[in-house]
N, C-alpha and C positions, 0 to 999 in steps of 0.2 A: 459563441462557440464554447464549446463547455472542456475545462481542463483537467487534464488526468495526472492526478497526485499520487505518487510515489510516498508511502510513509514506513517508514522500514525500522524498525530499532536494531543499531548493530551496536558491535563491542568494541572498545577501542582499539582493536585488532582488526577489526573490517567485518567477523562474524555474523551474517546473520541468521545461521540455522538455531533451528531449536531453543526461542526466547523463553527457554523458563526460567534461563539466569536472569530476568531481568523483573521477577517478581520481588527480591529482598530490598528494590529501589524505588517502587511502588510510592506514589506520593499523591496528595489533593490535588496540588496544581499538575502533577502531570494528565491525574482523571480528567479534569475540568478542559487539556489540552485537547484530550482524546475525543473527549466529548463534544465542545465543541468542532471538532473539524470534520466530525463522525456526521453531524446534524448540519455541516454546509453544506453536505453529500446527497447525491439523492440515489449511487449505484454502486456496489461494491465490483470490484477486477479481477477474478482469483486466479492462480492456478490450481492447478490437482490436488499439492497436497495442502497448501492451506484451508483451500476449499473443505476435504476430507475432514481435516483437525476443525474446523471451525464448526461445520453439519453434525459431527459428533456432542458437541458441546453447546453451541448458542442455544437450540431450539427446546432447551429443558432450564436455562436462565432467566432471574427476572434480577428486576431492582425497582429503587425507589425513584428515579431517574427517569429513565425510561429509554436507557442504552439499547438494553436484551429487545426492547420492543421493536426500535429504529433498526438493528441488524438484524432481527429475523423478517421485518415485514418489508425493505429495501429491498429494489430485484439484486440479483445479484448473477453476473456475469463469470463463465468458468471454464477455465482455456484447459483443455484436456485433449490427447490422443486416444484414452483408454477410457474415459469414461462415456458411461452409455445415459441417453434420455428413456425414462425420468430422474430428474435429480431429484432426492431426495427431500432438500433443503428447501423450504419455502421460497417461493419464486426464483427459484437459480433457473437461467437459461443455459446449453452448453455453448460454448465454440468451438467448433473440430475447423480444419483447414486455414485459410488466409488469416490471420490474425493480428496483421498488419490493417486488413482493408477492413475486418468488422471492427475493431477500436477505429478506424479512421469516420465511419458513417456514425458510429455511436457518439463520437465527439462533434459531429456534425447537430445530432439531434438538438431540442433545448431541452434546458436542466440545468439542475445545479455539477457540480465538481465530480468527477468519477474517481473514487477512491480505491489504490490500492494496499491493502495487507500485505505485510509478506510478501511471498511470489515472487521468490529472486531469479529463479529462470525467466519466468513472463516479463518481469523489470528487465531483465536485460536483452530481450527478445525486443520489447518495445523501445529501447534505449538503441538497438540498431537500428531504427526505424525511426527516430526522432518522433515519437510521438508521444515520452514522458514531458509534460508543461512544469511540475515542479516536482524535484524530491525533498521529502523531509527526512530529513536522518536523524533519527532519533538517539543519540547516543550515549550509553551506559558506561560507567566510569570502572570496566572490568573489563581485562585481558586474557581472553578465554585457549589463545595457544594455537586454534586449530578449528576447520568447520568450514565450511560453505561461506565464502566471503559474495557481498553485493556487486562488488566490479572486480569481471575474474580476470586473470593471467591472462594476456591476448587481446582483450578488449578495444575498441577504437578509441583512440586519444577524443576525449570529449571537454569542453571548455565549458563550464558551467558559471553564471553570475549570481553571488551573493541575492537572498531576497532578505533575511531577518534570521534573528537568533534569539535564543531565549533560555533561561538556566534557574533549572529547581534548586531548589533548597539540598534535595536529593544528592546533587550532583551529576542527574543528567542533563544532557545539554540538546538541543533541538538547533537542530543548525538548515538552514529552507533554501537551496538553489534552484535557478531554471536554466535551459539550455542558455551559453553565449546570446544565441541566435534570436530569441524570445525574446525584447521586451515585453515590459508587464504592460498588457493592452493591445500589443500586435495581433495581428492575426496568426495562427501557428501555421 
């Protein structure tokens, strides 16, 4: 069964709208983190507006790498009420309606890891459905005051188990749980 990662970079405030504060932390081993977990992947998860900010930008990138390749040529999955077929973006499919039961078949299929960006609505849309397998919280060593936090006011009491941690030079820190409920190798 194929697992849907959660990788979110927030602020040590809980923040995570609008990551441009987190380009002056930019570091080797965070690329290299990026990179590879980008490449265990084989489907991106978006919602609306990452989706939007991403199509705007990936599909005019390159590098030496071969990131800009992997994210534009990966299907990519996009949870929208508003948005209409065609997407834009190379190989984006939409999802309007259940979106509980289309991530439930799509983790069903084989593949590798379903990766989501961003997408704190959808994160937490899928977080009441127990269907995130691991988040990575990517966290930036800046107190931003104010914004769109990942787990909002109201939320269900959720009980998450330690998987790994890891710490840049930078000062950011990647900190990796899965639900209580998951061990690593159950079935979800």
């Amino acid at each position: 069964m194929r697992k849907v990662i959660a990788s979110e970079f927030v602020s040590l405030d809980g923040v995570v709208e609008d990551p441009s504060w987190t380009f002056q932390f930019s570091s080797e081993e965070q690329q290299k983190f990026k990179f590879d977990e980008l490449f265990a992947s084989d489907a991106l998860l978006l919602g609306r507006v990452t989706y939007e900010g991403f199509a705007a930008a990936w599909p005019t990138m390159t590098d030496e790498v071969g990131f800009a390749d992997k994210m534009n040529s990966m299907p990519k999955f996009v949870v929208s009420t508003t948005l209409e077929e065609p997407l834009e973006w190379n190989n984006s499919t939409l999802i309007k309606g259940d979106v509980a039961e289309v991530v439930s078949r799509l983790k069903q299929q084989p593949g590798q890891d379903i990766l989501i960006y961003g997408s704190g609505e959808l994160v937490h849309t899928l977080m009441q459905h127990d269907l995130t397998d691991e988040y990575r919280l990517i966290v930036f060593p800046v107190v931003l005051g104010s914004g769109k936090r990942l787990f909002k006011d109201g939320s269900d009491t959720k009980v998450l188990s330690f998987v790994d941690t890891k710490t840049f030079s930078s000062g950011v820190v990647v900190l990796s749980y899965q639900p209580a409920e998951k061990q690593d190798g159950d079935a979800a």
